[in-house]
N, C-alpha and C positions, 0 to 999 in steps of 0.2 A: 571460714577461718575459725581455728577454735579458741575458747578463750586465752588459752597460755599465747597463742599468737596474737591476739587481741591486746593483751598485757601488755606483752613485749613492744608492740608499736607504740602502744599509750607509752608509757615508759621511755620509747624511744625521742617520741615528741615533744613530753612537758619535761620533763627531767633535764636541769640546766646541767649544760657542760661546762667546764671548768676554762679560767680568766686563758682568753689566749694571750702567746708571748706578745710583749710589749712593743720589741723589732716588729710582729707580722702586722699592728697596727700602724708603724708607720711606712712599712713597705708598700701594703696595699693602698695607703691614702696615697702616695706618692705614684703608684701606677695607675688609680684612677685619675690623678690631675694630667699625669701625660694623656693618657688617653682622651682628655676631655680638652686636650692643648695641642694636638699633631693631631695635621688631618685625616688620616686615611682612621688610626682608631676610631675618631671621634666619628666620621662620614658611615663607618660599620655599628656603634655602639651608639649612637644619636636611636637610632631605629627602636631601642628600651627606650628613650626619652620619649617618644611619640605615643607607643603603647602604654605610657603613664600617662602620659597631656592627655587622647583621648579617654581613656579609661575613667580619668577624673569627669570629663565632660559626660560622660554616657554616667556613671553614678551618679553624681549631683544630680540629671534628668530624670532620673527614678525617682530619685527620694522626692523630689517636689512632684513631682504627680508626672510631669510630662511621658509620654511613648516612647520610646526609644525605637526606630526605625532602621539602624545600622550601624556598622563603622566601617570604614575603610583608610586601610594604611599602604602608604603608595611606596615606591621603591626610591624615591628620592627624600625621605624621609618626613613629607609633609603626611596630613591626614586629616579625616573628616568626620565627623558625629552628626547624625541626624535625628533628630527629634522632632515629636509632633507636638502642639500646644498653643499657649496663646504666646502672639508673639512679642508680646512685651508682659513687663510684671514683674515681679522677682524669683520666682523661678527661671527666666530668661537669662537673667540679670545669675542667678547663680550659678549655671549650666557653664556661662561664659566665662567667669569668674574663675571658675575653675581647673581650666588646663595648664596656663602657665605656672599654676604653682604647685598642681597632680606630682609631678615627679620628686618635687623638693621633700612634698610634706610624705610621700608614700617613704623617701630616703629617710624622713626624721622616724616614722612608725618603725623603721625596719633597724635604724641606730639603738630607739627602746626595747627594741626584742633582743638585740644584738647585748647592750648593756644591763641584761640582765640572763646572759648568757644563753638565750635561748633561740641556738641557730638552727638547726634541723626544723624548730616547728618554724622559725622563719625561710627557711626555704617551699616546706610544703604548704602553707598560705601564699606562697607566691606563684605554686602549682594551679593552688583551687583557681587561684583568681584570674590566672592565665586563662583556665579551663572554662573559666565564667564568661570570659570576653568574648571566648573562638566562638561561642553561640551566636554572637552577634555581628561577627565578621560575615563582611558582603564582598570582596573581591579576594581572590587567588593569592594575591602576596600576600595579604595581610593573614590568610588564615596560615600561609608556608612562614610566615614572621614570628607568630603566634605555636605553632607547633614546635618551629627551631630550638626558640627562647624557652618554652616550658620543657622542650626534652631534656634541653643542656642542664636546667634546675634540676630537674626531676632527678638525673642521672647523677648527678653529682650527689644530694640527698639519700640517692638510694645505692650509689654503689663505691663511693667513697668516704675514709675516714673522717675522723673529727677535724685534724689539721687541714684535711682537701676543702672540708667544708666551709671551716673558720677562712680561711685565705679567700675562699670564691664568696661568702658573704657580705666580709669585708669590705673587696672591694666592689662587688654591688653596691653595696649601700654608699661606699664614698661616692662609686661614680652615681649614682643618682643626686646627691646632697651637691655635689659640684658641679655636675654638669648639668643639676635643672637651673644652676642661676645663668648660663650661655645663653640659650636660646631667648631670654628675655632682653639682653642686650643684643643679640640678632635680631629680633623682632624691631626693635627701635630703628637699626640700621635700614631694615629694609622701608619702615614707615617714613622714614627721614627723606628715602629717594624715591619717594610714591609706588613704590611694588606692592605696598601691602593694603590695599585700602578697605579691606574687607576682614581685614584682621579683627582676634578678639578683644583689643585694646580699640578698635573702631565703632565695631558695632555696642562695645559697651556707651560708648562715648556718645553715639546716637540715641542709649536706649536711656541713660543720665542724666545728659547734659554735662558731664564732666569731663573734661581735655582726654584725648587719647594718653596723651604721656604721663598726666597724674595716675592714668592705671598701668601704664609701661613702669612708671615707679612702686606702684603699689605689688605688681607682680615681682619684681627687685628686689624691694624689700622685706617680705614674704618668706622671699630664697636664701638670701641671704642670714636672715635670721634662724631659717630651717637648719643649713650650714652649719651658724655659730653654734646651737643648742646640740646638734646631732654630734661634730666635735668634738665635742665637751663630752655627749655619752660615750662614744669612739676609744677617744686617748682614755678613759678612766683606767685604765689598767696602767698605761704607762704612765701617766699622772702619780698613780698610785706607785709607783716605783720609784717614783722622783724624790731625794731626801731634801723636803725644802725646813730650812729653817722656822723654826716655832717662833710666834708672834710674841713680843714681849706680853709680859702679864699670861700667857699662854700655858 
């Protein structure tokens, strides 16, 4: 590549593009809450939730020293992180810690690149990282899961406008921010009717001694708060449109 093409990409990636309209912030929040609220989207689009819960798990296993052994993302939308280590300690304890709230806080990093206009580079950091994963995918769906989801970024990054981009960023990031707090309140559900006993709110709870639900909350709370903060970076354009009255003494 020569440099003038070198340029142009650098350029193309750090270079903020300009506040998108106010309407396409609340459209896109609005269609990721359907989608995160009607089954059939959610049952199709849950599959990003999984590849963020694991992905949190397999990074936190890194950074604390453990092996990382594989992943596997299954077509019913569950999945699996394997790591080698000791099996209790806090790296255990962080590894686990980790996936209920992987989607939330990857939605609130991706609201700070968003609000500060910098979507193209936030799509192609969501290439790399795609492309970080697929090394460590161990079964057939998960790497055709893992190929779909980074084509469709990729493509969109690389062959449409700013408006294609802003809209499909969007609402990525809402639906990440909103539909990582779901699956925490599914996880309760399913703990509530003994289906899950092996969950990561369980095996934390073994490796603490603290109640499975004080982490069933703790993953809640987490999300929730990702939500409120990434919101808040989200609306800033239409916030910023908003003519609200000046505080007296103001």
């Amino acid at each position: 590549m020569s440099i003038t093409g070198l340029t142009e990409m650098w350029d193309r990636l750090f270079t903020a593009q300009t506040d998108p309209p106010p309407l396409l912030v609340l459209i896109t929040a609005a269609v990721a809450l359907v989608a995160v609220l009607t089954r059939l989207p959610w049952r199709i689009g849950r599959n990003a939730i999984t590849i963020a819960h694991e992905g949190g798990h397999a990074l936190i296993a890194l950074l604390t020293g453990r092996k990382l052994k594989g992943i596997r993302l299954h077509s019913d939308t569950s999945g699996l992180t394997l790591s080698a280590g000791r099996p209790t300690g806090l790296g255990m304890i962080l590894t686990l810690l980790a996936g209920y709230v992987a989607p939330s806080l990857v939605g609130l990093a991706g609201a700070l690149l968003l609000g500060g206009n910098r979507i193209t580079l936030l799509l192609w950091i969501a290439v790399a990282l795609l492309l970080a994963m697929l090394v460590m995918i161990r079964n057939l769906f998960g790497i055709v899961s893992i190929l779909v989801t980074g084509g469709v970024v990729f493509a969109v990054s690389w062959s449409t406008g700013p408006e294609v981009q802003a809209a499909f960023a969007y609402t990525g990031v809402w639906f990440l921010l909103i539909g990582g707090v779901r699956p925490v309140g599914e996880l309760q559900r399913l703990r509530a009717q003994g289906r899950s006993p092996e969950s990561d709110a369980d095996q934390l709870a073994w490796l603490t001694r603290v109640p499975g639900l004080v982490w069933v909350g703790f993953f809640g709370l987490i999300n929730l708060a990702a939500l409120f903060i990434g919101a808040l970076l989200l609306a800033s354009p239409w916030l910023a449109d908003l003519d609200l009255p000046t505080p007296p003494g103001g």
